[in-house]
C-alpha positions in Angstrom: 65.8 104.9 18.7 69.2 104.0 19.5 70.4 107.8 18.7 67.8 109.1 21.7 69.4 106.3 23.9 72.9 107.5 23.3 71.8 110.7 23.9 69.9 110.2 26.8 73.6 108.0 28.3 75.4 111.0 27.0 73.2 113.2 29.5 72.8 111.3 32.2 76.6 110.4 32.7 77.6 114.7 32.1 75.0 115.4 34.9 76.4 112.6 37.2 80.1 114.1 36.6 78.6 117.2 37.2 77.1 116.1 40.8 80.7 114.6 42.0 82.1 116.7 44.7 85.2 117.6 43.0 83.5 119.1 40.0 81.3 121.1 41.7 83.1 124.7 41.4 84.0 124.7 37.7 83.0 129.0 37.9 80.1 131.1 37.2 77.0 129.6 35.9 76.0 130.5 32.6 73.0 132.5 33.3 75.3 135.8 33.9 77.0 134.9 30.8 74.1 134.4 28.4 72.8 138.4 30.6 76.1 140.0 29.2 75.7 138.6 26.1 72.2 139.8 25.3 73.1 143.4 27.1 76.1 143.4 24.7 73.8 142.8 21.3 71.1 145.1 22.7 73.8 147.8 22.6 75.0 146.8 19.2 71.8 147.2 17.7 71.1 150.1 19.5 74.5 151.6 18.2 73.5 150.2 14.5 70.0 152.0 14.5 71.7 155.4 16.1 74.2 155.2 13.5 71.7 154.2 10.5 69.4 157.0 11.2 72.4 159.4 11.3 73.3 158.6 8.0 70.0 158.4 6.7 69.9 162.2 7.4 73.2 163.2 6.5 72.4 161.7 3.6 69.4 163.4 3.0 71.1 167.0 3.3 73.4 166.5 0.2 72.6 168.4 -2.8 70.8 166.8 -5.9 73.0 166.5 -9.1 70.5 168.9 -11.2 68.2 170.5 -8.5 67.5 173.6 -9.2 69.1 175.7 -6.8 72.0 173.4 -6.3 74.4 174.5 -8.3 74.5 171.7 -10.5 71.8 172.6 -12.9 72.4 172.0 -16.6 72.9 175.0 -18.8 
């Protein structure tokens, strides 16, 4: 119990120094932040699946060691 109380302090004195006057303009709210940040990893992931399934086919044009046909057929 006295953990949620500290916390609860904690809070409430962070939002009252967040009300005063002269900490008002501290920059951009983090809404536009966390917005970048999820466009950023959509893109990533995006760029990972792209890139995956590129490989994937690439990688399924190369010649089996020993198909027939390949040029690697035993003798």
């Amino acid at each position: 119990m006295r953990l949620v109380t500290y916390l609860y302090t904690a809070l409430a004195v962070r939002l009252a120094e967040l009300r005063r006057d002269d900490q008002r303009d501290r920059g951009d709210s983090p809404v536009p932040t966390a917005v970048i940040i999820v466009g950023l990893a959509a893109a990533a992931v995006a760029l990972t699946i792209a890139v995956s399934q590129s490989v994937s086919a690439w990688m399924g044009d190369l010649p089996v060691p020993g198909a027939p046909g390949t040029g690697g057929e035993p003798e």
